[in-house]
TIFISE-56147 format. One record per residue (C-alpha): x, y, z. Coordinates in steps of 0.05 Angstrom, whole numbers, padded with zeros to 5 digits, always signed. Layout:
<atoms>
XYZ/...
</atoms>
This chain:
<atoms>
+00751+00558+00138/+00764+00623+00097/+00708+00681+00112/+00670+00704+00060/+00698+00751+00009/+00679+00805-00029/+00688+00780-00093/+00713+00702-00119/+00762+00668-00077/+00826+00666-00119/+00843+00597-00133/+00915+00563-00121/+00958+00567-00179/+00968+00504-00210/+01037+00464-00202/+01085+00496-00263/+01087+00439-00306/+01161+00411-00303/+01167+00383-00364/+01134+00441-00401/+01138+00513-00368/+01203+00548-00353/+01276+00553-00382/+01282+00479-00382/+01224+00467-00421/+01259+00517-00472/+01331+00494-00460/+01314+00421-00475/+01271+00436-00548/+01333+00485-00567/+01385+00428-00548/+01353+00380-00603/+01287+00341-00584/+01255+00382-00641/+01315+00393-00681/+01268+00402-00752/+01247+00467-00713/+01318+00497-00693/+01343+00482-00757/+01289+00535-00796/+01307+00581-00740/+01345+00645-00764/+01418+00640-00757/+01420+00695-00700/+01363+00662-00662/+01388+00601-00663/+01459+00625-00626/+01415+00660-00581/+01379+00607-00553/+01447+00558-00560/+01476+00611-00516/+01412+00607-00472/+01424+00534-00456/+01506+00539-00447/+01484+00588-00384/+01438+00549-00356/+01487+00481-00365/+01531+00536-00325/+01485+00543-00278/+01461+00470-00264/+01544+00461-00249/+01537+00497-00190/+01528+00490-00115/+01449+00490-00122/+01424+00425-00153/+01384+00405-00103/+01345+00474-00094/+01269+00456-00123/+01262+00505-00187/+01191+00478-00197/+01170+00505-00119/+01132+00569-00131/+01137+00632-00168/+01115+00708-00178/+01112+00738-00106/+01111+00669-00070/+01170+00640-00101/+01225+00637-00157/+01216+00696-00203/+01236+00678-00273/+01264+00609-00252/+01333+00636-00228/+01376+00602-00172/+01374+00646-00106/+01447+00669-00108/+01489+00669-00039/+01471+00747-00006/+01429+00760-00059/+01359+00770-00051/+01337+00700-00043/+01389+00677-00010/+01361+00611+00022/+01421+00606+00072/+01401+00693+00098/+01472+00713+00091/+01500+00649+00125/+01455+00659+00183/+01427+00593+00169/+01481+00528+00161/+01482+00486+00097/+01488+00406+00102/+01407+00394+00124/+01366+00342+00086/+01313+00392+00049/+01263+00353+00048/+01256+00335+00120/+01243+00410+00137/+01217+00446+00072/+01201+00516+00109/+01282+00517+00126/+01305+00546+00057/+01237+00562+00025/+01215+00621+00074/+01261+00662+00032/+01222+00659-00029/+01150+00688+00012/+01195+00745+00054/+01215+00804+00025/+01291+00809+00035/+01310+00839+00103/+01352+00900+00111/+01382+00871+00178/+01444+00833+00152/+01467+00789+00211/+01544+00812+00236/+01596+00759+00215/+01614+00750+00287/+01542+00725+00307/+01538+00683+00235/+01614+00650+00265/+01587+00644+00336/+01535+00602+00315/+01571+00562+00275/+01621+00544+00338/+01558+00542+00374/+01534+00485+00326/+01593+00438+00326/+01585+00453+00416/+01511+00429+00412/+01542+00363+00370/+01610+00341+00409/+01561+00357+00467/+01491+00338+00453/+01447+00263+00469/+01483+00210+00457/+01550+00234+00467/+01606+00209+00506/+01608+00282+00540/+01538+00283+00550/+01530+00212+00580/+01588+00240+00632/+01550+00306+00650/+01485+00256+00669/+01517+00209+00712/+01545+00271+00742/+01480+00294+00753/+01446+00232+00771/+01503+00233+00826/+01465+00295+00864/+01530+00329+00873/+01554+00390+00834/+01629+00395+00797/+01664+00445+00763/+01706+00403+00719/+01649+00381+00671/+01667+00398+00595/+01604+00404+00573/+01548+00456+00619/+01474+00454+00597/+01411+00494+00608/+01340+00459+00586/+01279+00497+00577/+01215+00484+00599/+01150+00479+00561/+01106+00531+00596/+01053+00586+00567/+01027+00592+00502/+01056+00591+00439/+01082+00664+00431/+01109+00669+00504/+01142+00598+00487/+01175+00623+00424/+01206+00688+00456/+01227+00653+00514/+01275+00599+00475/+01302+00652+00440/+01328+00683+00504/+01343+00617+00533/+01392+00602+00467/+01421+00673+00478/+01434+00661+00547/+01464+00590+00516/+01507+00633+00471/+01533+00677+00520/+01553+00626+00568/+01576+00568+00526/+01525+00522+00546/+01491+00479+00502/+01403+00482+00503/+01358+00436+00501/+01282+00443+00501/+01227+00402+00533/+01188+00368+00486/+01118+00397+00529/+01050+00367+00488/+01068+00378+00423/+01133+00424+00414/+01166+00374+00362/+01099+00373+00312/+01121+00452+00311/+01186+00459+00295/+01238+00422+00261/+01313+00410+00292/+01355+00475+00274/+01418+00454+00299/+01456+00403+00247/+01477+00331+00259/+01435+00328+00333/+01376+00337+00373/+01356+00404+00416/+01300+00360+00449/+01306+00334+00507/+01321+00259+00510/+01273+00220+00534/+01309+00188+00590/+01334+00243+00619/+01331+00228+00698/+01296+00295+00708/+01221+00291+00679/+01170+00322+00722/+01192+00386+00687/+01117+00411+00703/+01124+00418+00780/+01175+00474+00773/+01145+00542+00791/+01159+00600+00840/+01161+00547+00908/+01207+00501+00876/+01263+00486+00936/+01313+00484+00892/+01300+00557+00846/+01357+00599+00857/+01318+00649+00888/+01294+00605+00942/+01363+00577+00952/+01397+00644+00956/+01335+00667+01008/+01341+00609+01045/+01426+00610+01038/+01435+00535+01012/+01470+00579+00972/+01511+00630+00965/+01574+00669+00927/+01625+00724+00948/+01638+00783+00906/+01678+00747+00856/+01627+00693+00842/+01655+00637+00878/+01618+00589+00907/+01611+00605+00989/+01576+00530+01000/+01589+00466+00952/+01559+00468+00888/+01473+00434+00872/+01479+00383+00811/+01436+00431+00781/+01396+00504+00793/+01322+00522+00773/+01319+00589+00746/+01243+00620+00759/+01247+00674+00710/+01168+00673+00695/+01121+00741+00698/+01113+00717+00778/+01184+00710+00801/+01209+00742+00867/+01260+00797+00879/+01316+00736+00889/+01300+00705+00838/+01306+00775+00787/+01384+00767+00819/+01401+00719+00755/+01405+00796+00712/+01460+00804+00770/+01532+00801+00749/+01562+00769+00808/+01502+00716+00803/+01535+00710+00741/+01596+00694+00763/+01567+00637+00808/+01521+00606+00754/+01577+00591+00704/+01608+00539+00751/+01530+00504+00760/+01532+00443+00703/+01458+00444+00692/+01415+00504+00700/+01330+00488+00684/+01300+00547+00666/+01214+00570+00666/+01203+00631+00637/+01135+00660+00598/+01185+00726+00583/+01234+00748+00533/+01288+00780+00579/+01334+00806+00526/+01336+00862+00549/+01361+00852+00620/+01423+00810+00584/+01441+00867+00559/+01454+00901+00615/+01495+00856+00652/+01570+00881+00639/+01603+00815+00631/+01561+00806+00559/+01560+00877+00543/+01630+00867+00503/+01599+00809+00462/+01535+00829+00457/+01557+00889+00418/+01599+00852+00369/+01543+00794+00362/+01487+00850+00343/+01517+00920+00316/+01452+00936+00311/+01415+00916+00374/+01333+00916+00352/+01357+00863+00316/+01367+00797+00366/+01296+00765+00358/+01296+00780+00283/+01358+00737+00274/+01353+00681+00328/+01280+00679+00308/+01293+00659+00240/+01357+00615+00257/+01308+00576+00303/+01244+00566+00278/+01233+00532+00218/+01155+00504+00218/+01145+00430+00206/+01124+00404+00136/+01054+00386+00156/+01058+00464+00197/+01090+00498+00131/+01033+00469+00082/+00979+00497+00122/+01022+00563+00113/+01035+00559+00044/+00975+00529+00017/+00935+00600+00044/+00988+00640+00027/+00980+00619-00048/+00912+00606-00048/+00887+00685-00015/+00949+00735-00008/+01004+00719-00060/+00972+00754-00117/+00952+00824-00076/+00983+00888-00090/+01005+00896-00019/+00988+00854+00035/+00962+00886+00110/+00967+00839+00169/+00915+00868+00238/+00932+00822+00292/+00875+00822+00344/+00882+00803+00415/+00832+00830+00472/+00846+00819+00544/+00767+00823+00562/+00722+00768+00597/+00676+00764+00552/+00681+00735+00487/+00657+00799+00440/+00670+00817+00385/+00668+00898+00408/+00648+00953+00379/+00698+00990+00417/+00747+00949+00391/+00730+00951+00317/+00721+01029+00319/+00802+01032+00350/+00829+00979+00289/+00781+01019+00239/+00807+01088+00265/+00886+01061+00257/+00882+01033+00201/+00859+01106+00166/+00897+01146+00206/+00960+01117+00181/+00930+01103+00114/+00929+01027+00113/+00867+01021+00087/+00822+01070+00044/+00756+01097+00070/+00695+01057+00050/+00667+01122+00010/+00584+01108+00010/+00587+01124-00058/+00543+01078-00098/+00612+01069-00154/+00671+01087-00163/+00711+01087-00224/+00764+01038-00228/+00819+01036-00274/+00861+00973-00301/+00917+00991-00248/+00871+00991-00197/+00903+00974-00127/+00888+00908-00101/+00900+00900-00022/+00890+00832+00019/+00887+00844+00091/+00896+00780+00135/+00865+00787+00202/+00879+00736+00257/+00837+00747+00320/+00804+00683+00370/+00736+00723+00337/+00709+00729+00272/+00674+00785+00283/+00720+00835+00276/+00745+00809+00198/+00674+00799+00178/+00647+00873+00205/+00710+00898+00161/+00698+00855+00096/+00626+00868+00094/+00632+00948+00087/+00685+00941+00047/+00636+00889+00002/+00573+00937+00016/+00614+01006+00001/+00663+01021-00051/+00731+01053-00028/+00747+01125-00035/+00808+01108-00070/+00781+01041-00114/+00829+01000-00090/+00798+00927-00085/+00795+00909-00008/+00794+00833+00009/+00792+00801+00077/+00812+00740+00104/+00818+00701+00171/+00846+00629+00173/+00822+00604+00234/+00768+00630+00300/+00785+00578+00349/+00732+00618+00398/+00788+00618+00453/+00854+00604+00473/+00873+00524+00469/+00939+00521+00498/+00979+00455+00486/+00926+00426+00445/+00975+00411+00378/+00924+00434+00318/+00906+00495+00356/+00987+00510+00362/+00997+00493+00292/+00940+00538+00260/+00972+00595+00318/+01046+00585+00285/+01021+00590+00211/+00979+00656+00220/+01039+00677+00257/+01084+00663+00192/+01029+00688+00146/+01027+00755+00191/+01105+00761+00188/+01096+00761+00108/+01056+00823+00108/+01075+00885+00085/+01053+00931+00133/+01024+00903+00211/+00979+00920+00260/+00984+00886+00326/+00955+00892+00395/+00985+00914+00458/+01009+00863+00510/+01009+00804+00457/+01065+00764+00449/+01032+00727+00392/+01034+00791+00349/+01112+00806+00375/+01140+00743+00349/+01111+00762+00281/+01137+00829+00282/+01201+00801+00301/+01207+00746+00249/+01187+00801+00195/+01236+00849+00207/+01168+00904+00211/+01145+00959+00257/+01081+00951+00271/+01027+01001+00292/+00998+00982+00364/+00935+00982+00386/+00932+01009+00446/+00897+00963+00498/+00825+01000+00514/+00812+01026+00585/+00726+01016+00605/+00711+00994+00536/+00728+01064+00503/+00770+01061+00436/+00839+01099+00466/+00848+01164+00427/+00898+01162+00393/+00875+01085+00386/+00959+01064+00353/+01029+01083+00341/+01077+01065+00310/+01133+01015+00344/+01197+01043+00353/+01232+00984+00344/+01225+00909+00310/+01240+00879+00392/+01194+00848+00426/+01175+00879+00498/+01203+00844+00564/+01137+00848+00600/+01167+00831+00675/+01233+00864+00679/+01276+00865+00741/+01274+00943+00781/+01340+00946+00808/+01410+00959+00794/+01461+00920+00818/+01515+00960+00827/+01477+01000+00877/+01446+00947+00900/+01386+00988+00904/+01316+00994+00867/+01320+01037+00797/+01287+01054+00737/+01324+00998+00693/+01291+01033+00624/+01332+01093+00637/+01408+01065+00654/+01426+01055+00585/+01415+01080+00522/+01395+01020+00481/+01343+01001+00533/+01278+01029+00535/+01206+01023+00563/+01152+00990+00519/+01107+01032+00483/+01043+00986+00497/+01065+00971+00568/+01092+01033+00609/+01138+00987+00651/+01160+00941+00607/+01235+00943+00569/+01250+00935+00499/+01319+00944+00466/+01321+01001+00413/+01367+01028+00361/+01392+01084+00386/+01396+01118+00326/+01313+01118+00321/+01290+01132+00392/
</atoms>
């Protein structure tokens, strides 16, 4: 499926031989199977490696038997066949962001993404790594199959609301494609944080062949006889959205947030790209105020409205201790949630090893065009050709017929995902039919061309979530404006990308990128009003951690403030 390359495809490195390779292999002949050997050994040798193998014994006592030593190595793995030490910088757990007690195998990607990702600077804050662990034992006393949970569905099987139930829940529902999907259960299970409600997620076509469960000892699907199921005929006429309610006054709450009618058994929250100016009262605090006493809350959304959470003053307080530094939400959720499946993760690995591991530096271009027709465009390879020089990327192609190349000669793999393969094969063949200014080696590769999008069809969502992993594991990112896709891999890589800008009458913008501010996704359908006015308002410009997008003039994104 690989395009052609310049020069040999670079094979997958072969399995390390257990029994042979490493400090085992070493360990075991200096602890006696060849004792004939050790005993010609110089005296000072042979106390060297006897020391050798009293460390590693030391090491084998420790807490991380079970982690596999024989996985991978160099770039894409275990350097030197040394345990990944708690904080360090293969620290499988990401500084206790990630709980301990799963079964390894079952979910493989869980604790081996560490060894492909360069450590992050973004330490998560002990508060949030605490918060989820109370969040995690919530999710068990509270999730399918429980005694609690059982109680909260008669409850709501009853049709009547109550405000004594222990246990409140808001489910998610499987809508968009698979980069509006992501970024929207990440809000969802902040929202779930902030409001001590436990989140499930509707299984949609094929949501469970994605991911595995990240929440230990229980599910965050669905169950599959839960009484409400026709989760696909929610959208902006639904009776019972709490916009519609509110317009309509089934409902309604005084300024304190109590309840001014009897409670629903549950509200649907329309918080998609086409919801109404009642609906965009959820970012309300006093709507709030009222929500927190609704048991069940269902919730559409093709959005990540971070952003908007932040400015509500009853989470501002926790929100502050949960992420010090606030560019960082979908960096951290995104890797406490999404953990590939094994059959996902081998597509991701097996490419990884097989065409980037052993490049110099690694450039990810993310291409995603918003025309009618299929292209490629020449527009559009002259913009990712122009920003990719201009902030020196990737080398001019020089027209020279050679150029001398040295031993040390730069090698750079650039992984291009795009629904066309023109684009990737335009690049690799004048980088195969010129030689680069600089020398450096140029390769160019583009997993899949799936022609257009597929949405809900489950290999066409698995190939989308590996090249989203494989672009997250670059070093440096281009991505285009408007695309979702390209924001969750920005986000899951800790990286600031440089953003195409989207073209106006098929003219390459001038200047065609720059350079994200921030590592946050953009809220492409924020809310325009404040509520303490009550009034329509610029909502990028009321606080100072809030900004608009650069790639979509209206949209919000939350920044550090220290770099805007």
């Amino acid at each position: 499926m690989e395009t052609k390359r310049m020069r040999r495809p670079q094979q997958p490195a072969p399995a390390p031989d257990s029994e042979r390779e490493g400090p085992f292999w070493a360990a075991s002949a200096a602890a006696g199977r060849k004792p004939s050997r050790l005993m010609h050994l110089h005296p000072s040798t042979a106390l060297l490696l006897l020391a050798s193998l009293l460390l590693i014994c030391v090491a084998l006592s420790g807490g991380h038997r079970s982690f596999p030593l024989d996985r991978l190595r160099s770039k894409g793995g275990l350097e030197n066949g040394t345990f990944p030490s708690p904080g360090g910088p293969n620290d499988r757990f990401l500084h206790g962001l990630l709980a301990a007690g799963f079964d390894e195998q079952s979910c493989l990607s869980r604790h081996q993404s560490v060894l492909y990702r360069k450590e992050s600077p973004h330490v998560p804050s002990s508060y949030l790594v605490e918060k989820l662990r109370n969040y995690e034992a919530l999710h068990k006393k509270c999730g399918p199959n429980t005694e609690l949970y059982k109680k909260a569905v008669e409850q709501l099987k009853s049709g009547h609301g109550t405000q004594s139930t222990e246990c409140s829940y808001v489910i998610w529902i499987s809508y968009s494609g698979l980069g509006n999907k992501m970024l929207s259960i990440a809000s969802a299970f902040l929202y779930a944080l902030l409001t001590n409600r436990v989140l499930f997620i509707d299984r949609g076509f094929d949501m469970a062949d994605l991911f595995c469960e990240p929440f230990p000892g229980s599910s965050w699907l669905v169950p599959l006889d839960f009484p409400i199921n026709e989760f696909d005929s929610f959208d902006m006429k639904t009776p019972k959205s709490y916009g519609n309610m509110l317009k309509d006054k089934v409902i309604g709450n005084s300024d304190d947030g109590t309840s001014t009618h009897s409670l629903p058994d549950y509200i649907y929250l329309h918080l998609s790209h086409d919801y109404g100016d009642y609906d965009k009262l959820f970012f309300c605090e006093d709507d709030q105020r009222f929500l927190r006493f609704v048991p069940w809350l269902l919730l559409r959304s093709n959005n990540y409205f971070v952003p908007s959470l932040f400015m509500i003053p009853t989470y501002e307080e926790e929100l502050k201790h949960l992420f010090p530094e606030k560019d960082t939400v979908f960096h951290h959720l995104g890797r406490y949630l999404f953990h590939p499946t094994n059959s996902v993760w081998g597509l991701i690995t097996r490419y990884y090893r097989s065409y980037l591991a052993k490049a110099d530096e690694r450039v990810g271009i993310q291409v995603r065009t918003f025309e009618t027709d299929a292209g490629p465009f020449q527009h559009v390879l002259d913009q990712i050709l122009a920003c990719t020089r201009r902030a020196r990327l990737l080398p001019d192609a020089s027209g020279q017929d050679t150029v001398a190349s040295t031993p040390n000669t730069k090698s750079k793999a650039v992984l291009m995902t795009s629904l066309n393969s023109g684009y990737s094969e335009n690049i690799r063949n004048m980088y195969w039919e010129h030689p680069t200014a600089t020398g450096e080696i140029i390769s160019v590769y583009q997993p899949s061309r799936e022609g257009y999008q597929k949405t809900e069809k489950q290999m066409h969502d698995m190939k989308a979530l590996a090249e989203i992993f494989l672009l997250s594991w670059t070093d440096v990112l281009v991505t285009s404006a408007w695309s979702t896709f390209g924001y969750v891999a920005q986000g899951l890589g800790g990286l600031r990308p440089w953003i195409l800008f989207k073209p106006e009458n098929h003219t390459a913008p001038d200047p065609p990128c720059r350079r994200a501010v921030s590592i946050e996704p953009c809220f492409h359908a924020p809310p325009f009003y404040d509520c303490k006015a009550k009034a329509g308002a610029d909502t990028g410009a009321l606080v100072p951690y809030v900004r608009h997008c650069e790639d979509m003039s209206w949209g919000l994104k939350l920044v550090d403030q220290n770099e805007w």
